[in-house]
C-alpha positions, -999 to +999 in steps of 0.1 A: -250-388-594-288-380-590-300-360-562-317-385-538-283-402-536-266-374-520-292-361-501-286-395-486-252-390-479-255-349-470-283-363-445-262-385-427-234-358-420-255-332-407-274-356-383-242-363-370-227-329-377-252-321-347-237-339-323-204-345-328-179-314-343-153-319-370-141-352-377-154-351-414-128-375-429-142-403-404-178-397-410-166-401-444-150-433-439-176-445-418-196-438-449-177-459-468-182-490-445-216-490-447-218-483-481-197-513-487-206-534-460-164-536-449-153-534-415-136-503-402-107-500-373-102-467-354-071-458-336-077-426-315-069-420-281-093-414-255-121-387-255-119-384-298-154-392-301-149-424-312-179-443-298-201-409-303-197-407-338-208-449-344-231-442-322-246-407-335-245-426-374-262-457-361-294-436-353-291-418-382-295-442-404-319-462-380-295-491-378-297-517-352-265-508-329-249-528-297-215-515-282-194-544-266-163-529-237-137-556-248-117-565-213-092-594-206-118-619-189-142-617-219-157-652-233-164-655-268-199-663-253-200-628-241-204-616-282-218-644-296-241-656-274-244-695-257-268-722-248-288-719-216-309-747-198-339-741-183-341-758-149-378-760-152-377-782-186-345-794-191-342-780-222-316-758-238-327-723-255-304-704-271-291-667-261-279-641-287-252-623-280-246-585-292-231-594-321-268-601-335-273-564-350-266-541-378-238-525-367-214-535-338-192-511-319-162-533-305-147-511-282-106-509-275-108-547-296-070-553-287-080-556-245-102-590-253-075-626-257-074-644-286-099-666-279-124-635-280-110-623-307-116-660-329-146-656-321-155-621-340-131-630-366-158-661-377-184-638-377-168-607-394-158-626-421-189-648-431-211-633-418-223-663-393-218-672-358-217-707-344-238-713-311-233-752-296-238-772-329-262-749-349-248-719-371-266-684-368-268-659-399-265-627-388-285-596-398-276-577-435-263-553-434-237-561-404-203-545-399-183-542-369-165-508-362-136-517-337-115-493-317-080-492-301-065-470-279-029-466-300-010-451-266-022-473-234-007-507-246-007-522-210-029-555-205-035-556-244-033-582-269-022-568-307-044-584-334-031-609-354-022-601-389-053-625-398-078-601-380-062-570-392-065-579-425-105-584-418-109-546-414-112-525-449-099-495-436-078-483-406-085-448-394-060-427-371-082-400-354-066-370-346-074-344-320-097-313-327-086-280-341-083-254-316-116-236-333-134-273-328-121-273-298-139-246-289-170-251-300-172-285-285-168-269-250-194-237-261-219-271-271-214-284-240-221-251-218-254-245-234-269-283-228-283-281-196-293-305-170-314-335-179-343-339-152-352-373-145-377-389-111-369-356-094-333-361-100-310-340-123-277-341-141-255-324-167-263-333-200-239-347-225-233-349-263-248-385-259-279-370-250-282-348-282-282-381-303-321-385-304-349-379-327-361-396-361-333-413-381-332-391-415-329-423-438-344-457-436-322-496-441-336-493-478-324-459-484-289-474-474-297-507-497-306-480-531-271-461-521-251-496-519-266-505-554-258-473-566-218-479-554-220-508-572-224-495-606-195-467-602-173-470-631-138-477-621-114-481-650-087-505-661-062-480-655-071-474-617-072-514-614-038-518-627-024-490-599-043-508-573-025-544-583+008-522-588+004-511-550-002-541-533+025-555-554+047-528-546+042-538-503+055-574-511+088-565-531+101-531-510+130-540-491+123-525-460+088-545-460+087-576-442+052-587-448+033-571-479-006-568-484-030-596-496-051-593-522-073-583-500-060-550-497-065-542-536-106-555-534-107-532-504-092-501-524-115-509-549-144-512-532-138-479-506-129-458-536-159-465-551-180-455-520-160-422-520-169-414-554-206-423-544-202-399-516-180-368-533-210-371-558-192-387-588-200-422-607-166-432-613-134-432-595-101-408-602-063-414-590-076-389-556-094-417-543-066-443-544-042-415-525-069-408-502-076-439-488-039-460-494-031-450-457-064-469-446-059-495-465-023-505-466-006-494-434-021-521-409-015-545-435+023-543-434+048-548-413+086-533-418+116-556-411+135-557-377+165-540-402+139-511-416+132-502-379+162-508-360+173-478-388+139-456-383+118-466-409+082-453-404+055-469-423+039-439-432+073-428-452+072-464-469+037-459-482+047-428-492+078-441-514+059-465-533+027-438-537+057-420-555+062-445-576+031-448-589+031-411-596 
C-alpha cells in the first residue's frame, strides 16, 4: 500500500483525533463506510460522541453533511423533501429534503414510525428518492450513519429486520477509559469562551471542528478504487459463506443472515486492509468485524432466550467453528 493512500487514512484520524478522544475502533469503522459506500448503525448511549465523531469526519474529508433528530411526528417529507405551490404562480417547485447530501447523520433512527423509516429505506438502498411523481438521484458518495440510544426504549419503534439488514455494519460504542476520561474534561477546561455580538459562552468540542478539510471528495474516490483492487482469497470467501451459513442452521438461531451479510464482510474487510495498510485481506479482519456484521442480523429463538442465550456467545460458537 503506497504512501498517499495512508496518509489519506492517518489524515482523517488525527483531524478527528483533535476533537474527539479515543474511540479509534469507530473512526475506523466509520472509515470503512465511506470507503465502501455501506451504511453504518451506532448503538451508544447518550454523551459517546456519537454525533461529534460523524460530524468531526464529515469536515475532514469536506463532505457535504445534514443531521436529521428522528422524533415520533416526523413525515417522510421531513427527509426527503415535498412539492410546494407557489401562491403567486400556481405552480409546484420542488423542496429537497436533508437527505440530499454526502453523508447523513440520522439521529436515534428507531424514535421516527415506520412510515419515516420507508422512506430512508428507498433511498439507502438505491440510492434515489421519490418526490410527487418524479425520482431524485442523490449525490455519490451518499451514506447514512444512523444512531440508537440501546437503553431509553420508551416512545421507540425497533427497525424492521428489512432496514437492519440495510446497514453494513453495527457498532456498540462503549464508554471512555478512565485516562480518556480525563482528558476529555482537561480539553474541555482549556477551551474558553466563544465571544459573539458582545455576548459570550463556554466553548465546546463542536466548536474545535473547524478549519480546512485535510482531503478532498477525490482523494476519497482514489482510496475507494484502491479498496477495490485488495486481494481477498478463495479461502477467506469460503469462511465468509461458511458463517452466514452457520447463522441459518444453529439451533438457538431463529432467523439467520442474508447474503447480504457475506458481501458486507467482504467488502468492510477489504476497507480494513486498505486502512491497516495492507492489499489483501487475512482471517483478523473476518473476526474483527463478524460482530458488526452479523449480530443485528440475527435473531435467537423465544427457546434460546427464555434459557439465556446472548447473541454475542452465539457468534462466538460458530467463530469457533470456523477456527
Amino acid at each position: 500500500m503506497n504512501d498517499t493512500n495512508h496518509n489519506f487514512v492517518q489524515a482523517v484520524r488525527d483531524r478527528v483525533g483533535e476533537v474527539v478522544v479515543g474511540q479509534d475502533v469507530v473512526v475506523e469503522r466509520m472509515m470503512i463506510a465511506l470507503l465502501t459506500g455501506g451504511h453504518l448503525l451506532l448503538l451508544g448511549v447518550p454523551g459517546t460522541a456519537k454525533t461529534l465523531l460523524v460530524n468531526s469526519v464529515a469536515k475532514a474529508v469536506d463532505l457535504q453533511f445534514s443531521r436529521v433528530q428522528f422524533t415520533i411526528d416526523m413525515l417522510p417529507s421531513d427527509i426527503i423533501g415535498s412539492e410546494l405551490l407557489d401562491q403567486a404562480t400556481g405552480k409546484f417547485s420542488t423542496h429537497q429534503g436533508p437527505v440530499f447530501t454526502n453523508l447523513l447523520l440520522a439521529d436515534e433512527i428507531n424514535r421516527a414510525a415506520p412510515k419515516v423509516q420507508s422512506a430512508l429505506l428507498e433511498a439507502m438502498q438505491e440510492r434515489k428518492v421519490t418526490i410527487g411523481n418524479e425520482s431524485y438521484q442523490l449525490p455519490i458518495p451518499f451514506l447514512v450513519i444512523a444512531t440508537q440510544n440501546p437503553i431509553e426504549q420508551a416512545g421507540t419503534f425497533e427497525l424492521p429486520e428489512a432496514q437492519l439488514d440495510r446497514f453494513m455494519l453495527c457498532h456498540r460504542l462503549n464508554y471512555p477509559t478512565a485516562d480518556q476520561e480525563e482528558e476529555v474534561l482537561r480539553r474541555q477546561l482549556s477551551m474558553g469562551l466563544k465571544h459573539m455580538k458582545g455576548g459570550a459562552m463556554p466553548k465546546t468540542a463542536f466548536d474545535m471542528i473547524g478549519g480546512e478539510p485535510v482531503c478532498r471528495v477525490e482523494d476519497l474516490v482514489e482510496a475507494m478504487e484502491k479498496v477495490q483492487s485488495v486481494h481477498v482469497s478463495e479461502v477467506f470467501m469460503k469462511h465468509c459463506v461458511e458463517l452466514v451459513r452457520l447463522t441459518r442452521e444453529h439451533s438457538a438461531i431463529e432467523l439467520g443472515c442474508s447474503p447480504r451479510a457475506g458481501l458486507s464482510i467482504v467488502q468492510a474487510a477489504r476497507a480494513r486492509a486498505f486502512v491497516m495498510g495492507r492489499d489483501y485481506v487475512v482471517p483478523e479482519d473476518l473476526f474483527e468485524l463478524a460482530e458488526d456484521v452479523v449480530l443485528h442480523r440475527i435473531r435467537l429463538s423465544y427457546e434460546a432466550l427464555a434459557e439465556g442465550r446472548r447473541p454475542e456467545k452465539v457468534l462466538e460458537e460458530l467463530l469457533q467453528k470456523l477456527g
